[in-house]
C-alpha angles and dihedrals in degrees: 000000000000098000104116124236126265095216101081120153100258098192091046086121099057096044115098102259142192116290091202087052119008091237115136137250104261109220116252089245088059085048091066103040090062090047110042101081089070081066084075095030097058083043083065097030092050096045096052085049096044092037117030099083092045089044090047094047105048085056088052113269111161112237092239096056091054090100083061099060090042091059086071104071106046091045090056086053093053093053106045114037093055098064090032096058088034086060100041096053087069089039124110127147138128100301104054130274105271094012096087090063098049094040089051094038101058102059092056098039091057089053099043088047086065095060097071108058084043091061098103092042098074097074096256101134137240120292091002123146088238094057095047087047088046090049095046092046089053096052085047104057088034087065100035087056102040086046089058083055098038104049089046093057081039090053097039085059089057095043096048111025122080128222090262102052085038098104083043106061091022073069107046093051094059092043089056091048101046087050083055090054089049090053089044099046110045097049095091090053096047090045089054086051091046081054098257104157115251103188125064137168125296118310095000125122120240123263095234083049089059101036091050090052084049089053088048096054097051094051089042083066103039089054103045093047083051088063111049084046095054107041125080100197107208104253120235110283084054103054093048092055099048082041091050092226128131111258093232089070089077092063084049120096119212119191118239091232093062092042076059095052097038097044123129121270087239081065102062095035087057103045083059087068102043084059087068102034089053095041085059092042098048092056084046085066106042093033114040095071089056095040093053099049081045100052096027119034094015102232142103091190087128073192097062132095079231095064096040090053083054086053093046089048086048084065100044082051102059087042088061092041083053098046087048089056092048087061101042087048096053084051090050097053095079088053116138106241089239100060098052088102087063100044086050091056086041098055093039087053098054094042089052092051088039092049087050104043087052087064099072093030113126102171130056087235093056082039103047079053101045083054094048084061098039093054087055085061091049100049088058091046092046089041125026098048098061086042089063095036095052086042088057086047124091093202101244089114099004086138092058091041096055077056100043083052097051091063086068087060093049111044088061089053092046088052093038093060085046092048083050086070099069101016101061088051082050094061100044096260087284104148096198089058081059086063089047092061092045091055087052092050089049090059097054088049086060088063097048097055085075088069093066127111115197122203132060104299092164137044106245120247 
């Protein structure tokens, strides 16, 4: 797979350009172009954080057993965006370098997003194994696949964009995501206005569940199309010339073992951070819905139009930490690069005290507040980590790195969701005491961003 594209960027050498690097300016069109598939795979993503414990609940998950379900995705992540970022490195063909992946991979991830919500559709029963192993399968397929879409946009930001443009489109790509978590999160919440019913019989998702996750898959395909159609990634030659590295490298494989060995201390400073960032995260998407019909509407009936309106103001509430990212984003932007150690402190301290703060809400107003604050403290985790990655990087396996680093952002799910086991009976089986815990851990995030040294220390592989 060595032939090089066709679609090279033919004025690169009259566009302003980095002075660090002497890679261009992209234009602002091209911009969006990169970053606008994460529009349909936050949709996905959003709805799985905002809907998997409601979902798994109404078809009769136990509480304690959430953390179950929530070891899938990130496993799937582990797994796959290593050796996809690892392959597409040495890919180049016609159709671009990380573009095949993300051109095969969004078909299928809009078709496998519409099984869960259907899980308790197929006659299995509530509370049967089937329709747990059909769930977890679901969940399964849904994040293998929309990982496939999601590593390969990542990956295109660090081949194209130059140090200078990097809060820019960094932050582009989370305020499209994050719009993409606003459209996701309040449909069921706009069906149940438009008189969609949001209740159903035992152990049946709710039709404004099943028709938000058909809405998804249809932009996740739109956006991600979009994409492929509208981005001319450089050919070979070209990238090794803005990334300063010899050609031949690209014929070179490293193992993933010795890019391990050889990674940049910001990788692995970073990636103590993330341990604590994805812990907290991990507790805002199993506990918040409970939170909220406990706090709120003072009840833990999964069955009663108390607990589904819970559901239903979960959403609302990552569509307002998402507008408030968006926000926060646009404002970061225009961040200078040498002050992203001190936005990052800044946003994991005010999602640890949101986080915080939403344990002891009892009313939406307190809550709507306490969420603001917390989606300060998400844009920096989804952002600002891959920014100072990318900027450590010199570009020869920048696509195996972004998977080797998302393993960083997994494993402290994946404990998180252990630690759950014995954690959640700790505390009483209060889920408002589990975000608790996250904001804490927040908090202690914030100090271990000051470890963090940002620039290419290492030669790469």
């Amino acid at each position: 797979m060595d032939k090089p594209i066709s679609k090279t960027n033919q004025k690169a050498e009259t566009k302003q350009v980095d002075l660090d690097t002497g890679m261009p300016d992209l234009p602002k069109k091209e911009l969006f172009a990169i970053t606008f598939a994460f529009l349909g795979i936050n949709m996905a993503f959003s709805l799985q954080s905002s809907q998997m414990s409601r979902i798994c609940q109404t078809i009769g998950a136990n509480p304690n057993n959430l953390g179950f379900f929530f070891i899938f995705p990130p496993l799937m992540g582990m797994i796959v965006q290593p050796i996809m970022g690892k392959m597409s490195d040495r890919t180049w063909n016609r159709f671009g370098r990380r573009l095949p992946y993300l051109l095969f991979g969004t078909p299928i991830a809009a078709l496998v997003l519409i099984m869960l919500p259907f899980s308790g559709s197929l006659g299995f029963g509530y509370g049967s194994m089937a329709a747990m192993i059909y769930a977890a399968t679901a969940v399964c397929l849904m994040d293998l696949f929309s990982n496939i879409c999601m590593q390969p946009s990542r990956m295109i930001v660090g081949d194209m964009v130059n140090n200078k443009q990097k809060n820019f489109a960094w932050s582009w790509q989370q305020v499209f995501s994050n719009g993409g978590g606003i459209l996701a999160t309040i449909l069921p919440f706009i069906f149940t206005m438009f008189g969609m019913s949001n209740t159903a019989k035992r152990g049946v998702v709710p039709n404004t569940v099943i028709w938000s996750y058909l809405c998804a898959a249809a932009v996740l395909l739109f956006t991600g199309l979009w994409t492929v159609f509208n981005v001319k990634e450089y050919d070979p030659d070209t990238y090794a010339k803005y990334h300063h590295i010899d050609p031949d490298d690209r014929k070179k494989s490293v193992s993933l073992w010795k890019l391990v060995k050889t990674a940049p201390r910001a990788f692995w400073e970073i990636n103590l951070v993330q341990l604590f960032s994805w812990f907290a995260i991990m507790y805002v998407w199993t506990y918040t819905t409970g939170t909220c019909a406990r706090n709120i509407w003072h009840t833990s009936d999964v069955t009663s139009a108390g607990y589904q309106a819970a559901g239903n103001w979960y959403g609302i509430l990552t569509a307002v930490y998402s507008i408030a990212g968006i926000i926060w984003g646009l404002i970061y932007a225009h961040a200078k690069a040498g002050s992203r150690k001190k936005w990052y402190t800044f946003g994991m301290i005010i999602g640890g005290l949101g986080l915080i703060w939403m344990t002891f809400v009892t009313t939406k107003t307190t809550s709507i507040i306490a969420m603001i604050m917390f989606g300060i403290g998400n844009f920096s985790i989804n952002t600002i980590p891959f920014t100072l990655l990318t900027s450590s990087l010199n570009g020869k396996n920048e696509g195996a790195y972004l998977g080797l680093f998302n393993v960083g952002i997994c494993v402290p799910q994946i404990i998180a969701s252990l630690c759950s086991f014995f954690l959640f009976p700790l505390v009483g089986h209060n889920q408002p005491m589990m975000l608790l815990l996250g904001g804490i851990s927040l908090l202690i995030g914030a100090l271990a961003v000051q470890t963090i040294h940002e620039g290419v220390t290492v030669k790469e592989g």
